[in-house]
TILO-613685 format. One record per residue (C-alpha): x, y, z; chain. Coordinates in Angstrom, 2 decimals, m for minus. Example, Ala and Ser with C-alpha at 12.3 -4.5 7.8 and 13.67 -1.06 7.14 Angstrom:
       X       Y       Z chain
   12.30   m4.50    7.80     A
   13.67   m1.06    7.14     A
This chain:
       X       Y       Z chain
   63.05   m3.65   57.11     A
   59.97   m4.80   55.10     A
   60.69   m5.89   51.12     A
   57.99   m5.72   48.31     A
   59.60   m6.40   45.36     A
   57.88   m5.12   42.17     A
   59.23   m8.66   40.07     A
   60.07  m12.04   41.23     A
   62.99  m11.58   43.85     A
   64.72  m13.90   41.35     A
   63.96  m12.33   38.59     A
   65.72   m9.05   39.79     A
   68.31  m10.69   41.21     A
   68.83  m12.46   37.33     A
   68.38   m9.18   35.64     A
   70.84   m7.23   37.96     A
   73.57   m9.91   39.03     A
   75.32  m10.61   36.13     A
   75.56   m6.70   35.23     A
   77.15   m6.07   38.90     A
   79.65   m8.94   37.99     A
   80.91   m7.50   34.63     A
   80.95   m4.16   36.88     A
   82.64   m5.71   39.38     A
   85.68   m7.67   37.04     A
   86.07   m4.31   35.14     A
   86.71   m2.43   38.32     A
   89.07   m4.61   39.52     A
   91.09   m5.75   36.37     A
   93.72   m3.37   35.35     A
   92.84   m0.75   32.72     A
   94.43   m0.81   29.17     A
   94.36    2.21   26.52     A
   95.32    1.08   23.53     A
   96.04   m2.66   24.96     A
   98.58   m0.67   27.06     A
   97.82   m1.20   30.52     A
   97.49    2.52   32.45     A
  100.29    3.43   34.94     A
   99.39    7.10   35.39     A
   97.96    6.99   39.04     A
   95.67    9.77   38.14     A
   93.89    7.87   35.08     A
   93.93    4.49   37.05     A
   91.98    6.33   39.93     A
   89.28    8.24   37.41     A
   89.14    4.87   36.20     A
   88.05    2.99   39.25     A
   86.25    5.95   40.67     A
   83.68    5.66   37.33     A
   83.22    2.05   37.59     A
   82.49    2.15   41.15     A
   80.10    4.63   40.22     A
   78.30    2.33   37.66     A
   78.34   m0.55   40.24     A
   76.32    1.62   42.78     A
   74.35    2.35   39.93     A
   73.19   m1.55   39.65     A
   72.99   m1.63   43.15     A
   70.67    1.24   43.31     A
   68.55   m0.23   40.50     A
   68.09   m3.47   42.45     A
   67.25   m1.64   45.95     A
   64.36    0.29   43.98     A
   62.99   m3.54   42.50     A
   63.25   m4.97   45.74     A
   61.00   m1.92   47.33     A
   62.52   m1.46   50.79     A
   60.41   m0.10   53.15     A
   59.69    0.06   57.71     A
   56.93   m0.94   59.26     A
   54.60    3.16   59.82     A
   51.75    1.22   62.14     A
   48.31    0.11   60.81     A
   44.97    1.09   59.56     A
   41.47   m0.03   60.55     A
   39.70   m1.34   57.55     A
   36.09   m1.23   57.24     A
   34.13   m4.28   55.93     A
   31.95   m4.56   52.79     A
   29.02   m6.27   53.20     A
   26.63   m3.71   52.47     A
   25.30   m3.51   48.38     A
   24.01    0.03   47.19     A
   21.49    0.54   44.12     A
   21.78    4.16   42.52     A
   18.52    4.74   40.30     A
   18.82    8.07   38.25     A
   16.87    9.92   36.29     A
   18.27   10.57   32.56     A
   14.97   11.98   31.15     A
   15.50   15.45   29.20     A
   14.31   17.05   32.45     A
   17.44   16.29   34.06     A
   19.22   18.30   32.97     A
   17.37   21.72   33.34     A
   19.44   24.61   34.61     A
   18.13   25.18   38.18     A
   21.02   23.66   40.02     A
   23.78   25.88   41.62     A
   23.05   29.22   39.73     A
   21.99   27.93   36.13     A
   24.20   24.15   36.29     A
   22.16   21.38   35.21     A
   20.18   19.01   38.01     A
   22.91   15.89   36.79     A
   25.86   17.88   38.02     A
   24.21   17.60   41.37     A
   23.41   14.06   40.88     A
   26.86   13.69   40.11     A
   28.26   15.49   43.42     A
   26.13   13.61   45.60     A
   26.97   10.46   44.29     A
   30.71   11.15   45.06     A
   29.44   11.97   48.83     A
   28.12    8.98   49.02     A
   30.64    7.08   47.61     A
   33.09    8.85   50.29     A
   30.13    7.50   52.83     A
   29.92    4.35   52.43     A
   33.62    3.04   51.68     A
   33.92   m0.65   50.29     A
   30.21   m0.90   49.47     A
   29.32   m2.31   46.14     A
   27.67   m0.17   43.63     A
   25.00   m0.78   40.85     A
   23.80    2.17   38.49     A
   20.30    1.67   36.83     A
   19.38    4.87   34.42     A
   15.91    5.48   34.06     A
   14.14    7.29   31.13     A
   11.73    5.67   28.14     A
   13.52    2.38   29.46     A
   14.89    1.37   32.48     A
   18.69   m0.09   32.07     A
   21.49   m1.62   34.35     A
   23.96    0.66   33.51     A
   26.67   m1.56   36.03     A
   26.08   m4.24   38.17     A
   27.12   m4.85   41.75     A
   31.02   m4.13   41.55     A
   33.23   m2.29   44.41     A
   35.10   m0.64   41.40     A
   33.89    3.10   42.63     A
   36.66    4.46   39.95     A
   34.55    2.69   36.91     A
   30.96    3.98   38.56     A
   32.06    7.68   38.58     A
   33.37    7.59   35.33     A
   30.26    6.13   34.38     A
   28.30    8.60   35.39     A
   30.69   11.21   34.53     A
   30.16   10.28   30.63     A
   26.17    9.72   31.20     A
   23.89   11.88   28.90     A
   19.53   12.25   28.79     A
   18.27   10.51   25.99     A
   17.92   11.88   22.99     A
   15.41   14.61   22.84     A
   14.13   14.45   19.46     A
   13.41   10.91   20.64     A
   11.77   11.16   23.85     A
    8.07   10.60   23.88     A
    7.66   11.05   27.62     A
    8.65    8.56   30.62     A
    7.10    7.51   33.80     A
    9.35    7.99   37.10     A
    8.61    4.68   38.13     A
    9.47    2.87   34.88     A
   12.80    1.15   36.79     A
   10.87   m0.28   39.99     A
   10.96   m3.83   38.03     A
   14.88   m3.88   37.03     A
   15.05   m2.15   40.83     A
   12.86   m5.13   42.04     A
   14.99   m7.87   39.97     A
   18.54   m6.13   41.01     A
   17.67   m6.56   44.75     A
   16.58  m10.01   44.84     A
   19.02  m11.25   43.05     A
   21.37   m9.83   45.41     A
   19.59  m11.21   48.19     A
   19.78  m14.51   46.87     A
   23.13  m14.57   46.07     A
   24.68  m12.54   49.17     A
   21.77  m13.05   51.58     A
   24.08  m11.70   54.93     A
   24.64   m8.69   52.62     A
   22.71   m5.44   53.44     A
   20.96   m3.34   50.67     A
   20.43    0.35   50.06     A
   18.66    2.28   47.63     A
   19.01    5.86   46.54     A
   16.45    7.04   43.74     A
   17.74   10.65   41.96     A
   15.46   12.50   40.03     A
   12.51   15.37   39.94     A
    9.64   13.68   40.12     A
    8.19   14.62   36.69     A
    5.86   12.00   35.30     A
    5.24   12.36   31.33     A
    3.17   10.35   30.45     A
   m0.52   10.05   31.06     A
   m0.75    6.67   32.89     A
    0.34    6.25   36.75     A
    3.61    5.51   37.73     A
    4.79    2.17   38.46     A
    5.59    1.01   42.05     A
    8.25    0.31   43.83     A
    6.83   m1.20   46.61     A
    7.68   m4.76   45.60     A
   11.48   m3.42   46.54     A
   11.01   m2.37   50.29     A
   11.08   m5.65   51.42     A
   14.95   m6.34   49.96     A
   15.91   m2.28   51.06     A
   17.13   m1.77   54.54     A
   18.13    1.79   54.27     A
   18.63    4.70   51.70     A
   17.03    7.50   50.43     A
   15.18    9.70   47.38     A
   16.80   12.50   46.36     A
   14.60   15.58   44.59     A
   16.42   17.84   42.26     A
   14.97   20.96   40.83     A
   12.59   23.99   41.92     A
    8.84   24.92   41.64     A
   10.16   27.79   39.12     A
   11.57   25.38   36.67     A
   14.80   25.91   34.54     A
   15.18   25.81   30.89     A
   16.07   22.54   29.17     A
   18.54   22.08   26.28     A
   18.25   19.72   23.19     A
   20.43   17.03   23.49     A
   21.65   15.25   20.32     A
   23.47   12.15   22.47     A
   26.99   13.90   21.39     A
   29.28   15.50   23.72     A
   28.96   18.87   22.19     A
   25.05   19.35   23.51     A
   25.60   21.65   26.65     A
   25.72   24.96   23.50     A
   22.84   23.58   21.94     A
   19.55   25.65   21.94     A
   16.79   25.38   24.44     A
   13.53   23.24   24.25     A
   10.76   25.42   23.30     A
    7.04   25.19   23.93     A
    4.22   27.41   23.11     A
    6.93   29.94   21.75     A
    9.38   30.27   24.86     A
   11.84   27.80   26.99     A
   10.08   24.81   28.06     A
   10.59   25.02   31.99     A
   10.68   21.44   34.12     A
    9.64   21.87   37.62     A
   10.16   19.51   40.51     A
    7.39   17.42   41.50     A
    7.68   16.76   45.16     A
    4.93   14.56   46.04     A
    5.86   12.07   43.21     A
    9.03   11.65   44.76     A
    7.70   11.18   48.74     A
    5.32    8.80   47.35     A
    8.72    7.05   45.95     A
   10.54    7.10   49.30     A
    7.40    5.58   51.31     A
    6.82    2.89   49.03     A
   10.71    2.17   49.34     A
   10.08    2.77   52.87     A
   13.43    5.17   53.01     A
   13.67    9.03   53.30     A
   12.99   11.86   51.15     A
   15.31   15.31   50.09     A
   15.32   18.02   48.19     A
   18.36   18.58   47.20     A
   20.29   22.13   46.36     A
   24.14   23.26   45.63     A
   24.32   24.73   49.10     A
   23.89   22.28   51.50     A
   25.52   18.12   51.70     A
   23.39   15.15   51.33     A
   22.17   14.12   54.33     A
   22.86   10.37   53.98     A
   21.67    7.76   56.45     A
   23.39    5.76   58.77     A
   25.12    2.99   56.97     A
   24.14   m0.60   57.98     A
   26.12   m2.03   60.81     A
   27.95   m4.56   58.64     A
   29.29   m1.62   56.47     A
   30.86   m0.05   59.74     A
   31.78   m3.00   61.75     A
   35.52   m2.48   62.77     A
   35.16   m5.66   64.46     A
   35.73   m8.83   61.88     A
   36.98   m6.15   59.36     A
   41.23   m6.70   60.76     A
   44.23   m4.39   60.01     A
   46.40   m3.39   57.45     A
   49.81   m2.55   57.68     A
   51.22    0.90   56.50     A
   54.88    0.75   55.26     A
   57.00    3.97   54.81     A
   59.09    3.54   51.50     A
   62.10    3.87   51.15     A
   62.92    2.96   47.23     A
   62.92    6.76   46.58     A
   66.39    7.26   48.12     A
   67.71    4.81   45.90     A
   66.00    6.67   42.56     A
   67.94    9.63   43.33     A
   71.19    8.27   44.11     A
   70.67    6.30   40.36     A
   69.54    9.53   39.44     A
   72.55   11.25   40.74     A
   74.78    8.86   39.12     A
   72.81    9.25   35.25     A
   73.11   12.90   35.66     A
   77.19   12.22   35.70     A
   77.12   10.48   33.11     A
   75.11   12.28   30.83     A
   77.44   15.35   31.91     A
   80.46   13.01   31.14     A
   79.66   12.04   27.67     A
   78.78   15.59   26.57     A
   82.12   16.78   27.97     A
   83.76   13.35   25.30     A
   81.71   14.59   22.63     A
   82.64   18.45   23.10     A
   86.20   17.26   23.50     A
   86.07   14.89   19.92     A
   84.75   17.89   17.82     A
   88.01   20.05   19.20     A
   90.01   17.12   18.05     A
   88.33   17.23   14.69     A
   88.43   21.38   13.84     A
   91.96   21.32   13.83     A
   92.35   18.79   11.13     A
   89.73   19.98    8.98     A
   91.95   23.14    9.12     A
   95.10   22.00    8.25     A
   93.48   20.14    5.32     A
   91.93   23.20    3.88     A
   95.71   24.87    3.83     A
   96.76   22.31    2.05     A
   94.28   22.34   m0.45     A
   94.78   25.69   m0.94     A
């Protein structure tokens, strides 16, 4: 039997004692009605019966603190020694509807990112966005939870506001994130995954990321988007934008197209892979670093098989009694009442 008490063990044992005492003298003192003590065998039973009842209540409230639970074997746990960079794209262009039948491309960026959370287990995360600005959205932080929440809230910028981007306006912040990693975790491996479509908006040449490779031992780019192009809306920064119109140019919907050769040139100056991505196939993710998948100094962790639920529904049990108890009492008091009200109004009358 394995205990894992949700207070202090002496703190339960201080909030539950002294209620099983006064349980405990009741039950065993004799009852009085009316400072009569009871005779009636019946009535002394019922008695005894409902106080024992209330003591296994307390009892039953203590077992559930206390958490009892066996031993159910144990689990392999991976270590976490590996630190992963997510850049994405948050231009306008991302989200065009040519993902998945007419979705935008951030839904995808969005799905994928849950794969590869569900790849790489334990890793840390950082999120940099990248549009007029690059920005660390989150640092380094296991706290997966908080990173897909992040990105489940993450909007373009504004459009009305945008006056074009370059794809490689985060290699700098991407450059900075990784060393500083490296000098504070140096044992730690690092992997980057760039998300975007490759469109460059602005007239000058796109930054590099080359000064990253060296601090990147694995990853990948990611390409979202088609030679066809899909249709942009105008996003406002609200939550409402996904029924706003369209972008237009020259007259019709503005149409963003995927620009494949920005994004190799990316992935070989990161030194990591490049794919296109679409609805109907998984990431293909690399091989995580060893040190991400090394059972070896990683240890065990014990699974327990609770038991604290048995004890909820005897208490359960036991409140449902009650409850039926004291609606029977009340019931019972307003048949007491009727009749006097009765005999009153006769006499009034």
């Amino acid at each position: 039997m394995i205990l894992q008490p949700v207070l202090n063990p002496l703190l339960v044992v201080l909030l539950c004692a002294p209620v099983a005492v006064a349980a405990v003298w009741v039950l065993v003192r004799p009852p009085k009605s009316a400072g009569v003590p009871i005779t009636d065998r019946r009535a002394l039973a019922g008695h005894r019966a409902l106080w024992a009842m209330r003591l296994l209540l307390v009892l039953a409230c203590f077992a559930m603190l206390m958490r009892p639970g066996i031993p159910g074997g144990a689990t392999q746990t991976l270590a976490t020694d590996t630190d992963i960079v997510l850049v994405v794209d948050t231009t306008a262009s991302i989200v065009a509807e040519d993902w998945d039948d007419g979705e935008p491309r951030l839904d995808g960026i969005r799905a994928d990112v849950r794969a590869l959370v569900e790849e790489y287990p334990g890793a840390r995360f950082a999120l940099i966005t990248s549009d007029a600005a690059a920005e660390l959205r989150m640092p380094l932080t296991t706290d997966t939870t908080a990173l897909l929440g992040s990105l489940g809230v993450l909007r373009p910028e504004v459009t009305s506001q945008s006056r074009g981007s370059s794809i490689g306006i985060a290699a700098p912040l991407l450059s900075e994130t990784l060393a500083s990693a490296a000098e504070s975790s140096p044992d730690r491996s690092r992997m980057v995954f760039y998300f975007g479509d490759g469109e460059q908006t602005v007239d000058t040449a796109p930054e590099s990321f080359s000064a990253s490779e060296k601090y990147t031992d694995s990853g990948a780019v990611f390409g979202y988007g088609t030679a066809e192009g899909g249709p942009m809306r105008i996003t406002t920064g609200g939550i409402s934008d996904q029924g706003g119109d369209y972008i237009q140019y020259q007259g019709a919907d503005a149409l963003s197209v995927i620009d494949e050769s920005n994004l190799e040139t990316i992935a070989d100056q990161l030194g990591v892979t490049y794919a296109t991505r679409t609805a109907d196939a998984a990431p293909s993710l690399p091989e995580a670093p060893s040190t991400t998948t090394d059972y070896a100094d990683s240890g065990e962790v014990g699974n327990v098989i609770e038991l604290y639920w048995i004890a909820a529904l005897v208490a359960l049990a036991i409140l449902g009694v009650e409850l039926t108890r004291a609606a029977l009492l009340i019931a019972r008091l307003r048949q007491l009442r009727a009749p006097r009200q009765r005999v009153r109004s006769r006499n009034q009358i």
